[in-house]
N, C-alpha and C positions, 0 to 999 in steps of 0.2 A: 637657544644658546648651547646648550646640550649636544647638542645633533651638528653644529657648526663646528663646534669645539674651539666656539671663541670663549676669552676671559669673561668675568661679569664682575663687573665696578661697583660696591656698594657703599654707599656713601650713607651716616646717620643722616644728615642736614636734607637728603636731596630722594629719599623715597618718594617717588610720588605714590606707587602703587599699593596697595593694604597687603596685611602679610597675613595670606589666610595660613590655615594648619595644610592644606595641600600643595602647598608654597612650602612650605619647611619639611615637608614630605621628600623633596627631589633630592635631599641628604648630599645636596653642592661641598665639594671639600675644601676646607682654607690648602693655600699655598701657601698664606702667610700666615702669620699669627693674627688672630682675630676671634674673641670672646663669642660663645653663643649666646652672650646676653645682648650684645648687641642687635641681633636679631628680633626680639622677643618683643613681640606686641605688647604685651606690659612694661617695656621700657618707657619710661617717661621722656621725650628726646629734649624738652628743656633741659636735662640735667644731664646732658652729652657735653660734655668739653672738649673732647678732642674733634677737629678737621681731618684729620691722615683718613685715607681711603684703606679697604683692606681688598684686595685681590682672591676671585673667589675659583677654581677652574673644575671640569666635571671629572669624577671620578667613576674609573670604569670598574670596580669594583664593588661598587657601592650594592648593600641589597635591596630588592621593592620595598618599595615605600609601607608603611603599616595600611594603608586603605587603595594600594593602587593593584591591588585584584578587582576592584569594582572600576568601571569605566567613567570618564568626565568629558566635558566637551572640552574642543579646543574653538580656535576661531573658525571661522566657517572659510576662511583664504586658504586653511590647510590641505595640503594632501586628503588625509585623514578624514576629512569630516568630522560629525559627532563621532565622539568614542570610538575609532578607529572603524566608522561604519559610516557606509553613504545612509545616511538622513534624508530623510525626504521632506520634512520639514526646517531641515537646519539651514538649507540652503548651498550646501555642498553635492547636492545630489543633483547630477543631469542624468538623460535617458542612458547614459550605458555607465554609471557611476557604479561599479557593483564592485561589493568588496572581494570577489578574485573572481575568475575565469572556471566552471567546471570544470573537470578531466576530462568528462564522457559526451562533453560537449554543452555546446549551451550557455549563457551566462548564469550566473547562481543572481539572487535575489539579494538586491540592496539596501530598497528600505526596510525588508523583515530580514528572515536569516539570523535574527539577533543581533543587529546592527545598532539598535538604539531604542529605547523604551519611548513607549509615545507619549508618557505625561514626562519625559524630561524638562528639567527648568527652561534649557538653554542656558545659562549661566555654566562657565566655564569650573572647571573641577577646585571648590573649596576657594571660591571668591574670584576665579576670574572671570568675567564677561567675554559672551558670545557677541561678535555681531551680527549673530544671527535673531538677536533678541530675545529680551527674559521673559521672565512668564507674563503671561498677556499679549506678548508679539504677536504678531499675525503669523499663522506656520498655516502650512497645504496640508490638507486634509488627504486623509490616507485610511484605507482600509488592512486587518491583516487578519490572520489565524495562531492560537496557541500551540505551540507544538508538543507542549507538556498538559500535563493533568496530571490529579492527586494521585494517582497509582502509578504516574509515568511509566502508560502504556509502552509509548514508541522504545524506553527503554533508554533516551539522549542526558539525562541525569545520571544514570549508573554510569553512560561512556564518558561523560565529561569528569566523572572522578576519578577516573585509574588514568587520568594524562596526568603524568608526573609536573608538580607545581616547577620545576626546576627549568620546565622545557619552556614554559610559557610565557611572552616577552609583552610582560605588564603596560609596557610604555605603549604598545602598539595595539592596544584592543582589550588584553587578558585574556583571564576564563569567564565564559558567561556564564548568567545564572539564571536560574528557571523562567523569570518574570522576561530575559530578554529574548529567548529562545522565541521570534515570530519568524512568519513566512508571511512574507506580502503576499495579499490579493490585488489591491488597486494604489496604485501611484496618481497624486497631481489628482482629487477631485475636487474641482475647485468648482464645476459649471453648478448652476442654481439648481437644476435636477439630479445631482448624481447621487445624492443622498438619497433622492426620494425613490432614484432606479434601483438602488439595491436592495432599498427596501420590497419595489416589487419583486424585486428577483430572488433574492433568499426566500419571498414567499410563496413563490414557484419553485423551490428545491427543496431538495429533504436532504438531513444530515448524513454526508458522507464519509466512507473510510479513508484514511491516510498513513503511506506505509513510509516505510523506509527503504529506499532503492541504491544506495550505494555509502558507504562511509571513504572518505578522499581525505587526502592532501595535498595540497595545492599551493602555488606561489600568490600572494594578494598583489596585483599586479598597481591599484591604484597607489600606495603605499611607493612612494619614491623616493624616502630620506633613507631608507632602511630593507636587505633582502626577509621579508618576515613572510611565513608560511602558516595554512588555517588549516586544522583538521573540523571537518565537518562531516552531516550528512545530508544527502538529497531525497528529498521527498519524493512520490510518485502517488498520487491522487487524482483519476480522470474525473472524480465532482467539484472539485477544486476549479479545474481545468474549464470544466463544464460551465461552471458559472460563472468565468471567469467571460468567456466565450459567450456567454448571453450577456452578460450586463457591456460588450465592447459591441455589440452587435448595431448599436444607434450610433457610431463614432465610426470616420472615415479611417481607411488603413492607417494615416500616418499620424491619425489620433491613438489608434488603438495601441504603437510602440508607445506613446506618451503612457499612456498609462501600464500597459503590459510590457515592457521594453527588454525582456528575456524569455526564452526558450524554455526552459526548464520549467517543471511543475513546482519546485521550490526549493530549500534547502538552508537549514542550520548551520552557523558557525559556531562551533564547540569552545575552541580556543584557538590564539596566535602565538603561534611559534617561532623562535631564534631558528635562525638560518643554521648555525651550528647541531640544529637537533632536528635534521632535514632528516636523516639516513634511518634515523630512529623512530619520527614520525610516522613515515609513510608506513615503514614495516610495523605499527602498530594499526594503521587503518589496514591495511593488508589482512591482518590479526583476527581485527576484529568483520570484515566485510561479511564473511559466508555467513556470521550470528546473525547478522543482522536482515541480510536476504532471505531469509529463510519463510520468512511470509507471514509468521505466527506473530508477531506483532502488530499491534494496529491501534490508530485512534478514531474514534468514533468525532467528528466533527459538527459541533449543532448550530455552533452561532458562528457569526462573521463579528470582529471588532472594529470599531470603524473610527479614530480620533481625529474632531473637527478643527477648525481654524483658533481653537484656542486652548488645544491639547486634551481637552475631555473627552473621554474613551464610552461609545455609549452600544452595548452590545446589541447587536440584531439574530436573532433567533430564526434558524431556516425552519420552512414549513409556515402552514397555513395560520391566521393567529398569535404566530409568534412575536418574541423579542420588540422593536420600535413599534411595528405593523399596527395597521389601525382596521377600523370597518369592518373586522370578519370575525361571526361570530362562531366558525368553523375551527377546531382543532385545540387545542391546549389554553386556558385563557395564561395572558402573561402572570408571570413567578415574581417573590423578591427571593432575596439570595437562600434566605430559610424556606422555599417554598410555597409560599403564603398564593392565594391564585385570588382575582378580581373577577368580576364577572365580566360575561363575553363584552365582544368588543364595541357593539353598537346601544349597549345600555347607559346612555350618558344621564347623569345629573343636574337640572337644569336648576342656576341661579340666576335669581334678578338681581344686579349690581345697583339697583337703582335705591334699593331699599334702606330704610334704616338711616345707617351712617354714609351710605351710599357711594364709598369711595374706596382707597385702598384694603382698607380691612377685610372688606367681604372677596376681596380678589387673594388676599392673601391665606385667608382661612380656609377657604378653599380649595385651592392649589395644597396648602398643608393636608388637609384631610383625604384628599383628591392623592396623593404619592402613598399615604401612611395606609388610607383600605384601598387600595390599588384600584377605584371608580373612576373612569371619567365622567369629564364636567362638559359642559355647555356655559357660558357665563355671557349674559346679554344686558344690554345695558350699561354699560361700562361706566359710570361717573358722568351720568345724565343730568345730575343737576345741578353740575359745578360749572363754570365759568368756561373752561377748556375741557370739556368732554371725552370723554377715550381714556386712552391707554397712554400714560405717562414715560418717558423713560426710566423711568426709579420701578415705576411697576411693573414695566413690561421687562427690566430684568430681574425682577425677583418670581418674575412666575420662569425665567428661560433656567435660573437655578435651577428651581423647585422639577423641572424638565430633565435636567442633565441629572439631577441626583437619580430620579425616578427612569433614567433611560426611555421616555419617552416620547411623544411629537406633538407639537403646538401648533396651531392653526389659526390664521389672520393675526401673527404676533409683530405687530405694526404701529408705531407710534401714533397716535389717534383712532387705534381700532373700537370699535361700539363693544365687541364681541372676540370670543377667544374659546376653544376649545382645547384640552388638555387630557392626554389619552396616555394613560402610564404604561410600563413595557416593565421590566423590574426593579428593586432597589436593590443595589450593590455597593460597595463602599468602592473609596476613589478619591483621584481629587477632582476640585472644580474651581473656577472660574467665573468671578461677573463684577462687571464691569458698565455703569449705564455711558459712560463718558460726558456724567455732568455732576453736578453735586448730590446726587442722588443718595438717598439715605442709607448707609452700610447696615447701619441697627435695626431699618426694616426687613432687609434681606436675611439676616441673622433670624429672626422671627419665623419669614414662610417657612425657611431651609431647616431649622434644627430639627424639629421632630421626623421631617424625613430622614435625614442623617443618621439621628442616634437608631434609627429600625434599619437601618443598612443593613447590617453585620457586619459591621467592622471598620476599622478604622479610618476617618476622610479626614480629607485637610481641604478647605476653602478660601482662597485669594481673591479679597473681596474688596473693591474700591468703588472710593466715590467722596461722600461729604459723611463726615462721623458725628459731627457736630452743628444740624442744620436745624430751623423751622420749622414747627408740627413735625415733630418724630422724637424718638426716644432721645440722648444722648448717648455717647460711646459709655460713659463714665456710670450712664444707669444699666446698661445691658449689661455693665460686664460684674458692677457691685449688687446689682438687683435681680435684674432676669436672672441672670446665669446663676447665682447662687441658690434662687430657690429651684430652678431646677437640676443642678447640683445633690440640692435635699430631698430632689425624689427622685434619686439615684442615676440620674445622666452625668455622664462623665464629658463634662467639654472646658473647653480652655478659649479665651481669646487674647490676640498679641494684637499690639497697636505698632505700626510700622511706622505710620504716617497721619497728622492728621489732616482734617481736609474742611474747608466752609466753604459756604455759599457764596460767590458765583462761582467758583471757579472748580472746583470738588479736590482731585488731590489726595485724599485721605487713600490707606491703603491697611487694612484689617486680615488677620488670617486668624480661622476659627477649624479649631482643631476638635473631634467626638471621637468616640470610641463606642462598637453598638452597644446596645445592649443586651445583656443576658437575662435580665426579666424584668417586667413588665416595671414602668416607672412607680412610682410609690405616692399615692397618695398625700396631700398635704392638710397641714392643721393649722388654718390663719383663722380661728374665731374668737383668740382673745386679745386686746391689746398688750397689757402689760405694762409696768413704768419704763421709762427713759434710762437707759444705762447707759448709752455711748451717744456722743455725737462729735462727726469728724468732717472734716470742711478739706476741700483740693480745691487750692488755687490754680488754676491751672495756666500758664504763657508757653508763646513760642517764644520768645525772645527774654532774655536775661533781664532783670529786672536792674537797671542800673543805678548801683546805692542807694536802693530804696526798699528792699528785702525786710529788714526788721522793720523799720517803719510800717510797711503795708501788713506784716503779721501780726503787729499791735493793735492796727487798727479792725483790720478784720478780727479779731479776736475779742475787740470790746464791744463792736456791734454785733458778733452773735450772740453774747452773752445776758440781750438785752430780752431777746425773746424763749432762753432758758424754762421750758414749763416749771413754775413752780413746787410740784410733787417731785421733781428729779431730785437725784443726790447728785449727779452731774454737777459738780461745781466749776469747769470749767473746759471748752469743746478743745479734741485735739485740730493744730489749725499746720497744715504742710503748703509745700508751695513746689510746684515739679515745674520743669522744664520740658515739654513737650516739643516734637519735631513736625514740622510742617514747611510745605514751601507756597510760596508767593502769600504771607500772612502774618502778621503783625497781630497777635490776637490775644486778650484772657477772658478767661471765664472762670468760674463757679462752680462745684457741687458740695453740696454738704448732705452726707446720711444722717439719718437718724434712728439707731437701732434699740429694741424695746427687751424687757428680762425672757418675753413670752417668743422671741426670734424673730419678732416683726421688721423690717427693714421701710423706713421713707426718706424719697431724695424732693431735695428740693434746689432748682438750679437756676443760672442766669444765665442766659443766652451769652454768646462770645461777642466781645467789645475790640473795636482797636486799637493799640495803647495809644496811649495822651500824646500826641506831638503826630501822631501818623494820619489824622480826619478820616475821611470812607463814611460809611453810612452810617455808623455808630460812633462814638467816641466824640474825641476834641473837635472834629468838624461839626460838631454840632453845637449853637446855641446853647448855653450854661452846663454843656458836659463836663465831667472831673479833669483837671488837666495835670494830675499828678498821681500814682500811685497807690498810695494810701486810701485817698479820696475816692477813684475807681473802685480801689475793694470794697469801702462801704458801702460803694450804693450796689454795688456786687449783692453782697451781704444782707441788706436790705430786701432787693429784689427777692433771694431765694429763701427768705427767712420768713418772707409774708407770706409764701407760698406753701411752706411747711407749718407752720402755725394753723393758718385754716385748716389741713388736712386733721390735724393734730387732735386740733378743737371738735374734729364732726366724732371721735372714737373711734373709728373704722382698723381694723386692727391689719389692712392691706393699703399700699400705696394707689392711688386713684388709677396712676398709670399704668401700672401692673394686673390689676384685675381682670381686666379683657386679656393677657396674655396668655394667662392660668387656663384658659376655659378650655384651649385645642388639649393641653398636656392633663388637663382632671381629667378630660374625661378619657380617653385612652390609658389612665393609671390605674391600677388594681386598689380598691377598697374604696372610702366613700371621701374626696376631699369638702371639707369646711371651710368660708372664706364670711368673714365677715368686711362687707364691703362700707361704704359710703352710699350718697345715690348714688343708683346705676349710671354711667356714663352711656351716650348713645356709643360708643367703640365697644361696650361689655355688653350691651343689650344683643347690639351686630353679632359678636362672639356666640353669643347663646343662638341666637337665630339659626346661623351658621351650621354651630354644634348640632342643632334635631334635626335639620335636613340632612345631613348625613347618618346620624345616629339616631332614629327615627324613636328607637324605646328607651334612649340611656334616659335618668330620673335626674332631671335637674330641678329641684325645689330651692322657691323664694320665698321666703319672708320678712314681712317689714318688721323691725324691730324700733319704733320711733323715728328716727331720719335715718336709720342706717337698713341695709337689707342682708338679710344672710341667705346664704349659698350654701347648698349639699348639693352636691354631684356625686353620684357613682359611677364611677370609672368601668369601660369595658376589657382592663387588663387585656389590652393590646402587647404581645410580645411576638415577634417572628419567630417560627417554627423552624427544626432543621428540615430537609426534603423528606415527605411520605410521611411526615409525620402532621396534616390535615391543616386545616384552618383556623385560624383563633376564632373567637366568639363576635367580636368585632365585625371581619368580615361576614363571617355569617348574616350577620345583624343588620350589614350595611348590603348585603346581597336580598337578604329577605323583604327588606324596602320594596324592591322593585320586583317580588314577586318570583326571583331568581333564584334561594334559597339553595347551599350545597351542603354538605353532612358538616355539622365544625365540631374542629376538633377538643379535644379535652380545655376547660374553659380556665382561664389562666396559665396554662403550663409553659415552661420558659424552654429556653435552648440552655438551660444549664441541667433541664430535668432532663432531657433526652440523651441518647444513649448513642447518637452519631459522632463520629471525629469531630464535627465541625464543634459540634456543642459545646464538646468536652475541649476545642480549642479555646472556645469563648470562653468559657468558663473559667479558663485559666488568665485570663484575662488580667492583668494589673497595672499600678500607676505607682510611680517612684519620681520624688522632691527631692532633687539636690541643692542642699545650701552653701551658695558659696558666700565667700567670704564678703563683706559689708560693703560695698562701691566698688564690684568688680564688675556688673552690668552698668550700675543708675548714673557711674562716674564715668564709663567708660566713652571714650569717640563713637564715632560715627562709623567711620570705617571697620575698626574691630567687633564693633555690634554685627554691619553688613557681613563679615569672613565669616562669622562662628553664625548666622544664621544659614548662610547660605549652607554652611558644615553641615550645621544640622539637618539640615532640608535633605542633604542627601545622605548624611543617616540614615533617618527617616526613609528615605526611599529605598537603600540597600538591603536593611532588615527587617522592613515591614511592621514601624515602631510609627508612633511620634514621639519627634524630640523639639522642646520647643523651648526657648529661652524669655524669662518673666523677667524683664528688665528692673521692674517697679522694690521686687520683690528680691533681688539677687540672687536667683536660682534658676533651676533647669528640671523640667517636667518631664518625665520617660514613660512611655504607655506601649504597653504592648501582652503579649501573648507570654509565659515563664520563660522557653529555651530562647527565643527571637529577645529576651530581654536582658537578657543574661549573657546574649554575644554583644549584645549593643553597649550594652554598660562596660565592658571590656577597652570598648575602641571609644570610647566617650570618655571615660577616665584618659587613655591618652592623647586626646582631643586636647580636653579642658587643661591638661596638663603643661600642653605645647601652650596654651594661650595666657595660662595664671599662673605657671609655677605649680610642681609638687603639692604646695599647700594649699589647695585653692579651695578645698570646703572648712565650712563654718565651724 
C-alpha cells in the first residue's frame, strides 16, 4: 500500500490480519484523528464501541522503522524476493533472478551476494507469511561460501560501515550483515546425487584463495516499484570457479545455467541505496576501488556450505577427509567447532540393535554418543524382534537430527532399513529441523539430539514436530519438568516451548527446544537419597475449554489425589491447576502429576490423553462404561496416575523409573562421579549402560544391590569441547584408544572457559536473562499475538545471535546470549515487548 500510495481502511471490528511489532514498525500516519490505542494488540476489541473507520495514508517522511536495518521476507509474488534478494529457496528466484546487473560485466550472484540467509524462517518480517512456506516447507537446496571470517579478511565489514546509514533505503534490502554476506556456489540442487557430488568434489579440492576484484555501484535492475542502487563488491577466485566447473561437469549445457546461471566468479551486496544518493555512492566505491584491488587482501576458503530441503546448513570441508566426507582415512579426521577430532574415517563402531531392549534406545544412544566423541557406527539389526522390523519413522528421524547437528552422512536411512551407518563430520551450533510426518515421538528426539547440541558451541534452536503426547515414550509434560531440569542441574542450559500439541494418529504437535553450548564439562549429579515428600502438583491438561465444569473437576481431582498422600508427608494438600493447551484436529485431556522430594528428587506419574466425554474415538465416552462428564474423567485420570506413583514411591528408589536410562549418556560424559539410586533396573537402563561401555570402553560404572533397589556410581569422562589447537578431551581419547587408534589428549577436563582463544572467552561470557512480565500477558493472551511476538522473536534471535524465546506457562521471556550480542538485543526487546504490552509490561 506504501508503494501504491493508496489509503488503508482500518477498521477495530474487521482486522482479519495479527498485528505483529513489524506491522507497527511501518510508522503509517493518521490523516485523521485516530488513537494509537487502537492499534495495539493488547487492545481488548470486545470493549471497542465505536464502528467509525479511521483513514490511515503513508508518510514520506516518516524515519526507518526501529528493526528495519535487518531484512524480512515479503511474498514470494513480489518483485523483491526474499529480503530484497532473489532466494533461491523462496521461490522468487529464476535463472537470471540476480539482484542487479555487474558494471564489468556479468550478472552478479542471486542466491548468495547476501541476498538471504539460508536458515531464513520464510515467514514474512515480524508475523507476516511467505508463500513461499514457513519453516519446514519444502525450499531447494543450495550451496554457498562465507565471504566474511573472524578477522574479516576481505575487509567487506570495515566497507559496509563507512556507507552512511542515511543513504541506505531500508525498505529495499538495507545494510547487510556478516551472517548474510554469501557468494553462491550451486543453485537448484535438487537431483538425488548432487549432494553426494559435492561431496566428492570439495574432496578433490583444496581450500582456495578469494579476493576482491572490484567495488561497484550499480542500478538493481529486478527491483521495479522503486529506482534503488547496491554498492557491492565482486569476488574473483579461479578455485571457486574451479569447482564450480567440476561439480557442472556431469550436467548438460543447459543444466549447467540452472545451476551456475551467471558469469561472474561472485559478488557481495554491501547495501541498497536511495536513487537520490546515486552521485555519492558511486564516487564512494570509486573511493574506495584501488584499496581494495590492491591484492593484499584475501580469504583463505576451506569449506563449501550447502543448506538442504529443510534449511539445515551442513558444512563440507574441501580436501581429503574432510567436512560431510566419509570412507577416507587420509588427511585431517573431521573437527567439532572447538576442535575436538574423531578417529579416521573408516573406524566404525559396530552395534547389534538386536540386543537387550532391542529397539529404539539402542539406536538413540548411539547416535548420541556417535555425534558427542565424533565415532562412527555401524548399527545392524535394527528391531529384529519386534513385530515391524527396521527403522521406524519416529527413529529414523531422530537419527537424520542427531546427522544434521553433527553435519554428518547417514547411510540406508530408509523406513524399514535392518541397518544404518552414521559418519559424523563436525559439531556446530545452528538451527534444525525434524519432522517424521507422523505422530512420531517429539520427546524421543529431544533425547538423541540434546547432548549433541549442548557440545555444539553455541547456540541452536530445534523445530521439532510430530506427537508430544503418545504411547511408550516420555511425555512433553515429563521432558520438560523432569528431563530437562535435572539436566539443567548439571549445568546444561536448554529451554523447551510447546507451540502445538500433537496425539496419535495423526501427530500435529510442534516443539522448539532451544541450548546454549557449553563452557564446561556438565556436572555430575547426586540422586542417592530419597527424602520426604514436600510438593506435589498435578496439570490437568485440555485442548478444549472445559465447559462449566472447571471447579467441579478441580474438586474432584483434588480429593482423589489426596487419597494416596504418603503418610510421612507434611503435604497436607497437592497444588491442582488446569491449563488450556493448543492443539488441532483433538479433543483431548490428560494427566501429570509431580512429585518432588526435600532431597531434589522429582517423580511423574501420568495418564495417557482421553477424549472429552461426548466426543467417542478410541478413548473416552465411546467406550463402554467410560466417564461421561468431567469431574468423573479427572478421577479416573487421577486414579490412573496416582497408582503409578504410589508404586514407584513405595520401592524407595530416590530417581524416577523413567528417567534412569536417560541419566546414563549425560553421567557419563559429566566430570566427577554421579550417584543414582535407582529401583530395578529397567531393560531401557540396562540398554543405557550396554551402550555407555561400548563406546566408553574404561569409564567405571558400578552396581550394587542394595535389597530391591540398585545403586549406580558412574564417573564421568568430563567431556567438554576444546577451542582449536588446544588437543582432545580425555573422552575421545578413550573412545579412540578402543579401537587401537589412540591420539595425545588433551589436558583432562579443561573447558573453553579455561582457554585463552576468543572463542573461549566468548563462551564464557555466555548468559541467560528472565523477563517477567506482567501476570496473563502470555497464558491469557490469543493466538495470534502469541504467533507475532514469536515469530519477532525468532528473528531476534536470528539478528543478534541470541535466543529469545517466550514461556507462555510462566509469563516471561528468556534471553541467552554472549554479554555485548545481549545487551543490543535487550535494547530492541524492550521495545518489542513495549509495542505489544504497554510501557508497563514487567512484573
Amino acid at each position: 500500500l506504501r508503494r501504491s500510495g493508496l489509503p488503508l481502511q482500518l477498521c477495530p471490528f474487521s482486522l482479519g490480519a495479527p498485528h505483529s511489532y513489524r506491522a507497527r514498525q511501518l510508522k503509517l500516519a493518521p490523516s485523521s484523528v485516530a488513537s494509537k490505542q487502537s492499534l495495539s494488540p493488547n487492545t481488548n476489541p470486545s470493549f471497542t464501541t465505536s464502528t467509525s473507520t479511521s483513514t490511515f495514508s503513508s508518510s514520506s517522511s516518516s524515519t526507518p522503522p526501529i528493526f528495519s536495518r535487518r531484512r524480512w521476507s515479503s511474498s514470494s509474488n513480489s518483485k523483491m524476493g526474499k529480503g530484497g534478494g532473489g532466494d533461491p529457496k523462496g521461490g522468487s528466484q529464476s535463472s537470471k533472478g540476480h539482484p542487479h546487473h555487474h558494471p564489468k560485466g556479468g550478472k552478479s550472484e542471486g542466491g548468495g551476494g547476501g541476498s538471504s540467509h539460508p536458515q531464513s524462517s520464510g515467514k514474512g518480517r515480524w508475523g507476516h507469511s511467505s508463500s513461499s512456506g514457513g519453516k519446514g516447507a519444502s525450499r531447494t537446496p543450495w550451496s554457498f561460501v562465507s565471504a566474511v571470517d573472524e578477522a574479516d579478511s576481505l575487509g567487506l565489514l570495515e566497507l559496509a560501515k563507512e556507507i552512511p546509514k542515511d543513504w541506505v533505503d531500508f525498505k529495499h534490502g538495507g545494510l547487510k550483515s556478516a551472517d548474510k554476506m554469501h557468494s553462491t556456489v550451486l543453485l537448484k540442487m535438487t537431483g538425488d546425487d548432487h549432494f553426494q557430488r559435492l561431496l566428492r568434489v570439495a574432496r578433490a579440492s583444496k581450500p582456495f584463495e578469494m579476493h576482491v576484484s572490484d567495488v561497484f555501484c550499480s542500478r538493481v535492475d529486478r527491483i521495479s516499484d522503486a529506482e534503488v542502487y547496491c554498492i557491492g563488491a565482486a569476488l574473483s577466485s579461479p578455485g571457486l570457479r574451479a569447482l564450480k566447473d567440476k561439480w557442472c561437469e556431469e550436467e548438460t549445457e543447459e543444466q549447467k545455467k540452472v545451476h551456475v546461471p551467471y558469469n561472474s566468479e561472485g559478488h557481495i551486496s554491501l547495501a541498497y541505496i536511495h536513487a537520490r544518493c546515486k552521485s555519492e555512492a558511486e564516487a564512494f566505491a570509486d573511493s574506495h576501488r584501488h584499496k581494495y584491488q590492491d591484492g593484499h587482501r584475501k580469504l583463505i576458503v576451506d569449506a563449501i556450505c550447502y543448506s538442504d530441503d529443510k534449511g539445515a546448513i551442513r558444512r563440507v570441508t574441501l580436501g581429503e577427509g574432510g567436512g560431510s566426507s566419509t570412507g577416507s582415512a587420509a588427511g585431517p579426521a573431521p573437527t567439532n567447532s572447538q576442535g575436538i577430532s574423531s578417529a579416521s574415517g573408516g573406524d566404525f563402531v559396530d552395534i547389534d540393535g538386536s540386543v537387550l531392549e532391542g529397539g529404539g534406545q539402542i539406536l538413540r544412544m548411539s547416535a548420541g554418543y556417535s555425534a558427542a566423541l565424533l565415532k562412527p557406527i555401524c548399527i545392524q539389526k535394527i528391531r529384529a524382534g519386534r513385530s515391524k522390523p527396521g527403522l521406524a519413522a519416529q527413529h529414523l528421524e531422530s537419527l537424520r537430527l542427531v546427522r544434521d547437528v553433527v553435519q554428518g552422512t547417514l547411510k540406508n536411512d530408509e523406513i524399514g532399513s535392518s541397518s544404518v551407518t552414521l559418519q559424523p563430520g563436525r559439531l556446530e551450533p545452528g538451527s534444525f529441523f525434524a519432522d517424521p510426518k507422523t505422530a512420531g515421538a517429539i520427546t524421543l528426539m529431544v533425547q538423541a539430539s540434546l547432548v549433541p547440541l549442548l557440545l555444539s558451541g553455541g547456540a541452536c534452536n530445534c523445530e521439532l514436530k510430530g506427537g508430544t503426547d503418545v504411547s511408550f515414550s516420555p511425555p512433553l509434560n515429563f521432558c520438560h519438568h523432569v528431563f530437562l531440569e535435572f539436566m539443567k542441574k548439571m549445568g546444561a542450559d536448554c529451554q523447551l516451548e510447546c507451540v502445538n500439541r500433537g496425539f496419535f494418529p495423526f501427530g500435529g504437535g510442534h516443539v522448539r527446544l532451544y541450548t546454549s553450548g557449553l563452557v564446561q564439562p556438565l556436572k555430575a549429579i547426586n540422586l542417592s537419597e530419597r527424602g520426604d515428600v514436600s510438593s506435589i502438583e498435578a496439570i490437568l491438561s485440555t485442548t478444549v475449554a472445559l465447559p462449566r465444569e472447571e471447579e467441579a473437576t478441580l474438586k474432584a481431582l483434588t480429593f482423589e489425589l489426596k487419597h494416596w498422600l504418603p503418610a510421612t508427608t507434611s503435604v497436607k494438600e497437592p497444588k491442582v491447576e488446569i491449563r488450556l493447551e493448543r492443539a488441532s484436529r483433538a479433543s483431548k485431556i490428560w494427566l501429570d502429576v509431580f512429585v518432588r522430594t526435600t532431597t531434589g528428587c522429582i517423580f511423574h506419574g501420568g495418564a495417557e490423553p482421553q477424549d472429552h466425554p461426548g466426543k467417542g474415538g478410541r478413548k473416552g465416552s465411546g467406550k463402554k462404561g467410560a466417564p461421561q462428564n468431567f469431574p468423573d474423567m479427572a478421577t479416573a485420570l487421577a486414579k490412573e496416575a496416582g497408582t503409578w506413583l504410589k508404586k514407584q514411591l513405595d520401592t524407595g528408589a530416590a530417581v524416577d523409573e523413567h528417567l534412569a536410562d536417560q541419566l546414563i549418556l549425560p553421567a557419563t560424559l559429566a566430570e566427577g562421579t554421579s550417584k543414582i539410586l535407582c529401583g530395578e533396573l529397567s531393560l531401557h537402563c540396562k540398554t543405557a549402560i550396554h551402550i555407555a561401555k561400548i563406546f566408553l570402553p574404561d569409564v567405571r560404572i558400578r552396581e550394587e544391590k542394595r535389597g530391591s533397589l540398585t545403586y549406580l556410581e558412574i564417573d564421568g569422562v568430563a567431556l567438554c569441547g576444546k577451542s582449536k589447537g588446544q588437543g582432545q578431551s580425555q573422552a575421545q581419547a578413550a573412545a579412540s584408544s578402543s579401537t587401537g587408534k589412540g591420539r595425545p589428549a588433551g589436558e583432562y577436563g579443561q573447558s573453553q572457559a579455561s582457554s585463552s582463544s576468543p572463542s573461549a572467552a566468548a563462551a564464557a561470557a555466555a548468559s541467560s536473562e528472565r523477563i517477567a512480565l506482567c501476570s496473563g500477558r502470555l497464558s491469557k493472551a490469543g493466538d495470534a499475538l502469541l504467533a507475532d511476538l514469536r515469530n519477532d522473536l525468532k528473528e531476534l534471535s536470528d539478528w543478534f545471535k541470541v535466543v529469545a524465546r517466550a514461556d507462555v506457562h510462566t509469563d516471561s521471556i528468556h534471553l541467552t546470549g554472549e554479554g555485548s550480542k545481549l545487551s543490543e538485543a535487550r535494547a530492541d526487546l524492550a521495545k518489542m515487548l513495549a509495542y505489544y504490552f504497554g510501557d508497563s509490561y514487567e512484573r
